[in-house]
C-alpha positions in Angstrom: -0.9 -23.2 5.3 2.0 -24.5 3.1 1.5 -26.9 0.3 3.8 -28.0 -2.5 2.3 -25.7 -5.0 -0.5 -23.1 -4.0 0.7 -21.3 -1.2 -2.4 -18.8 0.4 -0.7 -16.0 2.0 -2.4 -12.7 4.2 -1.0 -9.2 4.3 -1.3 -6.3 6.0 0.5 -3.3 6.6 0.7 0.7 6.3 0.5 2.7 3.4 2.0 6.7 2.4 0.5 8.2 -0.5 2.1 11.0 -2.0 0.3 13.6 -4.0 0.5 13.9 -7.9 3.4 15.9 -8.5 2.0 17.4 -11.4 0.3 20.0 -9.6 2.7 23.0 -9.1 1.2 23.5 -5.2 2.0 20.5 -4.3 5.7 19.3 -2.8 6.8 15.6 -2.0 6.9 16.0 1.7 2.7 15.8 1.5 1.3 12.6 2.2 -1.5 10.7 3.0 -1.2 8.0 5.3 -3.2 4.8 4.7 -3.8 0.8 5.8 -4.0 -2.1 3.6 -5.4 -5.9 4.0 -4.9 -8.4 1.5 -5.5 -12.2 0.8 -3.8 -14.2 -2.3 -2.5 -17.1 -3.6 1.7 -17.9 -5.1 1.9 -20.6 -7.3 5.1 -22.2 -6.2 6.8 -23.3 -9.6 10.4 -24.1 -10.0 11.7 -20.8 -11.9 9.1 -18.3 -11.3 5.9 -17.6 -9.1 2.5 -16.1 -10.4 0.4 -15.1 -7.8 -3.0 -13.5 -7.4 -4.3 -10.8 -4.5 -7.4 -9.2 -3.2 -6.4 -5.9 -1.6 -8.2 -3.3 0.4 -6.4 0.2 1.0 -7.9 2.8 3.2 -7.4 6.2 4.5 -6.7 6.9 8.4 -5.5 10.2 8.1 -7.0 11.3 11.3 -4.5 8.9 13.4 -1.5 10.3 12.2 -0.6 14.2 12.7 2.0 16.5 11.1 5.3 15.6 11.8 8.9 16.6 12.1 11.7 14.5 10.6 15.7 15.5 9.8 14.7 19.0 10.1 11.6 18.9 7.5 8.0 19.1 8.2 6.0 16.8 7.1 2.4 17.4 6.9 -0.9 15.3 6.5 -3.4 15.7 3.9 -6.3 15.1 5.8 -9.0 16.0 2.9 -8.3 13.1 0.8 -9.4 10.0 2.5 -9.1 7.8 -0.7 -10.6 3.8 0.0 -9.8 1.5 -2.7 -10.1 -2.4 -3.5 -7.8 -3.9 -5.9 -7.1 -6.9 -7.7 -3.2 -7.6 -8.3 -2.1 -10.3 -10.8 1.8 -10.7 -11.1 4.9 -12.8 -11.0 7.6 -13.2 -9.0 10.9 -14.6 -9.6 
């Protein structure tokens, strides 16, 4: 739906969450892997665009297995299966 000023939008798409990289047994190549769904709104104004989101992230670590890529292994972190609803305010230019 596209009007002249409040444009709804939907998203949806994957998500890879790296561990903190505080912790000293942790390296960058561990990952969880994740789904989000979102619905918002983009003010359509002539120099910049605020926009407001609903968002829903969640864990399906059990689809995706450790992995090979450019001669590193990747692995899964299938303990953490972290579900979380957000709220996202911003601008866009």
């Amino acid at each position: 739906v596209i009007t002249p000023l409040i444009q709804p939008y939907v998203s949806a798409g994957p998500v890879l969450r790296f561990a903190n990289a505080s912790d000293d047994n942790v390296e960058v190549k561990d990952f969880t892997v994740g789904g989000a769904v979102g619905i918002g709104v983009d003010l359509g104004l002539p120099f910049f665009s605020p926009f407001l989101e609903a968002r829903y992230q969640f864990g399906v670590d059990g689809l995706v297995e450790d992995f090979e890529f450019a001669g590193t292994s990747f692995s899964v972190d299938e303990g953490t299966n972290l579900n979380t609803f957000m709220i996202r305010l911003g601008v866009t230019f």
